[in-house]
Structures are given as C-alpha cells and as structure tokens.
N, C-alpha and C positions, 0 to 999 in steps of 0.2 A: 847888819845883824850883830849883837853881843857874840862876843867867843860862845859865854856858858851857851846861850840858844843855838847857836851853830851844832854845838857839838850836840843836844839833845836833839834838834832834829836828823843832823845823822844819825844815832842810835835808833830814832827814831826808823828811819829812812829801810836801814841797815835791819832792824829785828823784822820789816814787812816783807821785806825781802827774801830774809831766812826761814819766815813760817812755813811758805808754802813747802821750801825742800826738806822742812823739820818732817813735814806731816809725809812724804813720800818716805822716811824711814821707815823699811821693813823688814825681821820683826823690831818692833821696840825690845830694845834691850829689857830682859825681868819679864816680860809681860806674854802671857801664854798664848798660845791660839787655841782657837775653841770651834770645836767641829761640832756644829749641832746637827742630832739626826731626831728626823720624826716618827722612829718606833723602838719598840722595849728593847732592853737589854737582851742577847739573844739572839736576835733577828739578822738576817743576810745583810740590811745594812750594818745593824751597828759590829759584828763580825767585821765586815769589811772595810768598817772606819776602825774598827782598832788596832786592826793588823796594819793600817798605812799613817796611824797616830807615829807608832814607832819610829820608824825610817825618817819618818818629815820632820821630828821634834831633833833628830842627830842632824839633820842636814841645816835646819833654819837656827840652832843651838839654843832653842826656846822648849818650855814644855807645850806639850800639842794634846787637850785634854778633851774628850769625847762625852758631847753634854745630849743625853734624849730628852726632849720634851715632848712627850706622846701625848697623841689627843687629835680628834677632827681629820685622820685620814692626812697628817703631815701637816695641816695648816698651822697648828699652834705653835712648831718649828720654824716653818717658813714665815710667820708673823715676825717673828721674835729676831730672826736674824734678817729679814730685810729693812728693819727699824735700829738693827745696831748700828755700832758709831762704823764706819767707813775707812778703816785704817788697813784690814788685811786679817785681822787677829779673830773676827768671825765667820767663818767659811759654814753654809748650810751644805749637807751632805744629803740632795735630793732626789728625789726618784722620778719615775717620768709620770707615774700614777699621781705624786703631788703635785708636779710640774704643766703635765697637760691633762692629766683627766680629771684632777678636781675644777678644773676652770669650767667643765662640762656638768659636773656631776651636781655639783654645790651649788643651793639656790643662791647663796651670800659668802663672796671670799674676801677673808681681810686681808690680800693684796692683789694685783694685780701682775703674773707672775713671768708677762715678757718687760713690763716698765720697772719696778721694784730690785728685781733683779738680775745680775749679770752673769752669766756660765763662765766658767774656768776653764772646766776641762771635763770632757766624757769620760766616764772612767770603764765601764763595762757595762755589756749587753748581760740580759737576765731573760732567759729562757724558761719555758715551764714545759712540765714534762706531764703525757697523759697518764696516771695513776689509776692503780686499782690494787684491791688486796686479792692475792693467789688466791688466801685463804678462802677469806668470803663469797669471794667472784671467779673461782678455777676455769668456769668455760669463758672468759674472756680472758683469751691466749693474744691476740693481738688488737689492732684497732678495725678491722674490718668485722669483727665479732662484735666488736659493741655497735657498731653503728648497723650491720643486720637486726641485733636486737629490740634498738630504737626503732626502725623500719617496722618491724614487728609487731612491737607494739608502742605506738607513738603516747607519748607524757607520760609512758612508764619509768623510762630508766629519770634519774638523779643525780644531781653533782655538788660536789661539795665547793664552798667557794670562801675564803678569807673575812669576808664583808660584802653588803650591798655596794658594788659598782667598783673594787678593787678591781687589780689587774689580772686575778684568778676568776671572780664573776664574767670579765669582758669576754677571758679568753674564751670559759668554757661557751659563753653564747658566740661567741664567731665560728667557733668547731660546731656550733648545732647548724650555725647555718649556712656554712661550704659545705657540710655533709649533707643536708637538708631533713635534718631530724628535729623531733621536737624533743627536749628533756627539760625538766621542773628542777630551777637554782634554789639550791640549800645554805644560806648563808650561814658563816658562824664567825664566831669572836675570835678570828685569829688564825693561823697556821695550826699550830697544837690542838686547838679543839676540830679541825676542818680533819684535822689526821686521824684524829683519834676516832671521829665518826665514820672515815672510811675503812679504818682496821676492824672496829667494829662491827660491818657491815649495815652500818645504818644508812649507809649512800653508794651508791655504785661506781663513780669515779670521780676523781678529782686532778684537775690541772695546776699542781702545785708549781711554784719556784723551783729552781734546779741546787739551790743551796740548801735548801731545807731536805734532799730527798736522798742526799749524798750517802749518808748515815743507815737513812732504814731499807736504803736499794742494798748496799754492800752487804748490810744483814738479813736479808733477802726477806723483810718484813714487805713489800712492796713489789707488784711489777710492772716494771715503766712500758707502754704500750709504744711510745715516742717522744721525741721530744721535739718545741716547737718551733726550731732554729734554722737558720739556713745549709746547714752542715750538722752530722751526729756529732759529739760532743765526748774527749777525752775522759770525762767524769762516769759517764756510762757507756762502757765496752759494748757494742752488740744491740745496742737500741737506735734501731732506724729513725729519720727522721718523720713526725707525723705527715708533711707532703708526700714522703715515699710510703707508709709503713698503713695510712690508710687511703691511699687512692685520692691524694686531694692536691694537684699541682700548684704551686704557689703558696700553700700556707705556710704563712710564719705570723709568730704573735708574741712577739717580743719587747720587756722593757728594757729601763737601762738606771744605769746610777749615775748622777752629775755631781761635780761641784761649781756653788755659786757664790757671791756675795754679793750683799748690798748694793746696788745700783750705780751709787755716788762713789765709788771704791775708786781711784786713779788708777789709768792704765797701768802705769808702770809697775803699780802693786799687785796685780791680774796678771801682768806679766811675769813678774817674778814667782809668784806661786806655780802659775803653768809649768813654769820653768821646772823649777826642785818636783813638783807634785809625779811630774813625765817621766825623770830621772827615777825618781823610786820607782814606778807603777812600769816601766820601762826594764827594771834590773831582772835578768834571769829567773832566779828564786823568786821573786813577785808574781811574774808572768803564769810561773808553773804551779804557784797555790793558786792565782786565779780560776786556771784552768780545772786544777782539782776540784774548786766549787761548781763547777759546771757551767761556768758563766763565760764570757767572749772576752779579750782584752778588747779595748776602743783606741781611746788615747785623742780622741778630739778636740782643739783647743776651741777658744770661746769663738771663732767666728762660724767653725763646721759645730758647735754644738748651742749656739743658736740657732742655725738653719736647720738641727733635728729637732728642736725643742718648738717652732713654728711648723714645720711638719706634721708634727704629731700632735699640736691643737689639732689641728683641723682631721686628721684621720681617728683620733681616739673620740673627739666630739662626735661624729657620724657613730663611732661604737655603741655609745654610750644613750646616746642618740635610739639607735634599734630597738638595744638592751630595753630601752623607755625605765633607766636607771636614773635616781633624780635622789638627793639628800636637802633636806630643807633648813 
C-alpha cells in the first residue's frame, strides 16, 4: 500500500474509532440540557424542575433549561423527548400519570412508554390530600363524616378532579371504593379551576396533589381531612393519614415524579446523570424543600425505577380499568 493510502486509512481507522467515545461526551461542552415537562408553568412538576434546573446546570457546568410542552395529559412531551437525539442533553421530567396511566387511559399513544424510554432516576413520591372547604362544607370535620354522608345519601356527595382519568380522577374513585361509597366525578381543566370550584362550594371534596395544597392549607383556605401517604407528612402538621383518619387499612394512592431519556441514550450517559441528579436531590437543603412540598424523597435509580414504572402499568391499568375512564 502507498505511504499517502496508509496514512488515510489510518485516519481513517482512527476517527471510527473516536466516534463512538466522541458521542459518550457528557455534557457537550456550550450545549444546554433541556428538561422537558408535560404541564404549564406553575404546576408541581414544573416547580420541581426548576428548583433542580439550578444545582444540575452548576454541577454539569452547562445551562440546564426547563422546556413545558403541554398538551394530551403529557404525551406531547414524552413524544418530543423520546424522538430527541440520544446524547444526554434531553432529559423528560415525567409523572407516573404520563408514564403508566396514559398507557391505560389513551385509546392511541405516540410512544410506547416501557421500549421508547429509559428511567434515570425516581425523584419523589406525590401524595394527594383529602380536601374540602371549612367554609362551604363546616360539618365535614373529618373523613369518617364524609363517608357517613355518602352512606347517607349515595350519588349525592361530588368531587372535583384535575381531568378525565388523571391522577386526582383515579384517586378519588379508589377512596369511593375502599369506603364503598358512591360519589358523581367533576372533572375540570386543571388544578386552579378544580380549586376554585371547591372554594366555591360547587363540589364537596377534592383529592388534590400535596404541592398544590401547601399554600391555601397554611392560609387556612382549606381543610385537609388526610393525606394519602404511607406516613403523615411534615407539610401538614396534624393531618392523619386517610388509612388512619377514615377507617380504611392500607390505603395509599400515590404518584411519583421520574426522570427519563430516550431509549437509545448509552449507559454511561444514564449513569452519569444518576450520578450528579442524586447529589443535588440528595443535599440537605433539597431534601427539606422537598418535604416542605408535601411530597416523599425517592431517589431510585433506573433499575428500582423501572421495576416501579412496570408495576404501576399494571396496578393503575386495573384503576383506570374500574374508573371505565378511556380518552380516544
């Protein structure tokens, strides 16, 4: 072989060689990461992706920018990032409601969301708390008051719920049917409108999120009858668990918050994120806003938050299942 050919297919030889460990550089130097979440500006996730934007963009020395693509109950997020490119730089910030109960809920989902995508890391348990306004609702002092009620008089009482077949919808049908009550679901466009209709007394209670309740519990716009955790909950002082607080042993009906990427992502990139992602969500001050929101630390990496994330197909599908909740 000629010198000049020699040396070109070494260069040759040499650049196939380099690609591969080019492409496990993580972050590219310049180039941001992008956390996409599937709901508005506002909301417990994207709250919770902004406060962990911070810490991760000082730790990985890249900007860490927090993109919502709302729409479809999280699918138009989890589309969007399980078709990005596979570098590390788009991390989906998911819920378990995108994760395992639209697989149930949705007649047609544009991915498939155990092959598509890969877990990183669990980041927090999301608990929902049983609500009612003092105002409107004064003789519902606890939870075994509302569920006399319902006894009472069955399809009377009402509950307010985020959307058809969210995770506020599910809960409150699994609390109608370990209490074995009947109560008529109120859907509405959102947390803010679901609240607002309970302040106003146009629904008698509501199973919100524990992030969203932080604020109008302190201001005693709200009283939480329980919450639906496996332990009460630093966020709210003095509010029993709903297994204790209405006679129902074993109820819990809790989600959670993930991080994933793309499928095709190299281990080691998955690795590394785990890594630094732990370290923040891991640091004292972290721990103890977490807790302020009313939510659980996790800290799961991607093989314990695969084996939640295949769990809870199949237990939210039976939910959803009952509910006979269905989006076409």
């Amino acid at each position: 072989m000629r010198p000049f050919r020699f040396a070109l297919a070494l260069f040759a030889l040499a650049s196939s060689l380099a690609h591969p460990a080019a492409a496990q550089v993580f972050p590219q130097p310049g180039k941001p990461i992008i956390i996409v979440g599937g709901f508005p500006n506002g909301s417990g996730t994207d709250i919770y992706a902004r406060r962990l934007a911070e810490p991760l963009g000082r730790a990985f020395g890249v900007s860490v920018i927090v993109d919502n693509r709302v729409g479809a109950g999280g699918n138009i997020a989890m589309d969007h990032a399980a078709k990005a490119e596979a570098d590390g730089h788009t991390v989906l910030f998911a819920t378990s409601a995108m994760l395992a109960i639209n697989p149930a809920l949705y007649a047609r989902m544009p991915i498939d969301t155990m092959r598509d995508l890969a877990p990183v890391i669990a980041l927090a348990e999301v608990p929902n708390a049983l609500t009612v306004s003092p105002e409107k609702r004064p003789h519902f002092t606890d939870c075994k008051s509302v569920i006399a009620a319902a006894k009472a008089r069955p399809g009377a009482l009402n509950y307010a719920s985020t959307g058809n077949g969210t995770s506020t919808h599910l809960a409150g049908a699994q609390f109608a049917a370990a209490a074995g009550v009947e109560l008529v679901h109120v859907p509405y466009r959102g947390g803010p409108f679901a609240m607002q209709a309970l302040l106003a007394g146009d629904v008698d209670i509501f199973l919100h999120q524990t992030p969203a309740l932080v604020g109008p519990f302190r201001q005693g716009q709200v009283r939480l009858l329980g919450v639906t955790s496996r332990e009460p909950l630093k966020a709210f002082p003095g509010v029993p668990t709903m297994a204790e607080a209405c006679g129902l042993p074993g109820f819990v009906s809790t989600t959670w918050y993930l991080l994933a990427v793309p499928a095709r992502t190299p281990e080691a990139i998955i690795a590394r994120l785990e890594r630094i992602v732990r370290e923040v969500i891991s640091a004292p001050d972290f721990v103890a806003w977490v807790e302020e929101l009313g939510l659980t630390p996790m800290g799961h990496g991607p093989a314990e938050a695969r084996a939640l994330l295949v769990r809870d197909l199949a237990s939210w599908a039976e939910v959803v299942r009952r509910a006979g909740a269905r989006i076409d």
